[in-house]
N, C-alpha and C positions, 0 to 999 in steps of 0.2 A: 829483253832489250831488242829482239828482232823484230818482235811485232812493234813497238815502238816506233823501228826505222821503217818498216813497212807502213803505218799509215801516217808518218811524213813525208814518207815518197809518193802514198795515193795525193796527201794535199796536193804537194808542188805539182805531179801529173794533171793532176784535175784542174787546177790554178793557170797552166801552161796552158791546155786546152782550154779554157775560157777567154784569154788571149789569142788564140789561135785561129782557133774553130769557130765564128760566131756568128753565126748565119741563121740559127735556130733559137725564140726564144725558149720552146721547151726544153733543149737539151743546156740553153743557160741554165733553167731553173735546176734542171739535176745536176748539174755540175756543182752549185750554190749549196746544193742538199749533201751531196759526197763531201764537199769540203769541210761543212758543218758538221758533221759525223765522225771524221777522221779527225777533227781539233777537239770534240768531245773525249772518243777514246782518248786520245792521250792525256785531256784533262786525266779520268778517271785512273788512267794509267798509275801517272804521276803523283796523284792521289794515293795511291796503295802502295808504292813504292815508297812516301816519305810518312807513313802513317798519319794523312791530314786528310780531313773530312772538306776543307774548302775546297778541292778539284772536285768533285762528286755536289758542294753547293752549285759549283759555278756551270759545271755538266747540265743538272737540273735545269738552270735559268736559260742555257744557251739550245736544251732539245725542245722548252716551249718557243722560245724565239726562231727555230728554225723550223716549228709545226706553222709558227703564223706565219712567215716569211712563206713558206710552199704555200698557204690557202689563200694570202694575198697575191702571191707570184701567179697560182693560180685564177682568179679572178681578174686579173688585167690580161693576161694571155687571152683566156675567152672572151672578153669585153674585146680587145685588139682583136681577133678572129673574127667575131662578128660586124664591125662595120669593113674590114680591109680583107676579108676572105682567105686569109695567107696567113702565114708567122713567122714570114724570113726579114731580118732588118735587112740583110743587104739589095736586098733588090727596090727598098725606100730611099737609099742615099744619094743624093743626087748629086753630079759632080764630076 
C-alpha cells in the first residue's frame, strides 16, 4: 500500500513540475517519462493485488507507447536544437 502512495505522489510531483518548471524541453520529456512509469507501476500494482492480468496487458501497451513517445520526444528536440540552437521555450514567447 505504501509504495502504491508513493508513486502517486511521484505522478502528482512530476505533474506539478511540468506545470511549473517549463522552460526546458529536455526535462519536459523526462518529466512525460516519470510520469509514464509511475502510472505503469501502479497499473502492475493493481494488477496483483486484484489477481487480473489486464493491469500487466495495459502496463505492456503503455511502456511501448512511452519507448516511442521518448524517441519521437527525442527527435523533435534535436531537430528544434538544430535550426534554433537552444531548448528553452521560454525565451521564444513573445509578449
Amino acid at each position: 500500500m505504501l509504495s502504491i502512495l508513493f508513486l502517486s505522489s511521484l505522478f502528482v510531483i512530476f505533474a506539478l513540475l511540468i506545470l511549473i518548471l517549463k522552460p526546458n524541453l529536455l526535462f519536459l520529456l523526462f518529466a512525460l517519462e516519470i510520469i509514464l512509469l509511475g502510472i505503469n507501476v501502479n497499473f502492475i500494482f493493481a494488477s496483483v493485488m486484484l489477481d487480473d492480468f489486464l493491469g500487466q496487458y495495459i502496463s505492456l501497451i503503455l511502456f511501448s507507447v512511452a519507448a516511442l513517445d521518448t524517441s519521437v520526444g527525442l527527435i523533435i528536440i534535436l531537430n528544434y536544437y538544430n535550426l534554433h540552437s537552444f531548448t528553452r521555450i521560454i525565451s521564444n514567447i513573445k509578449g
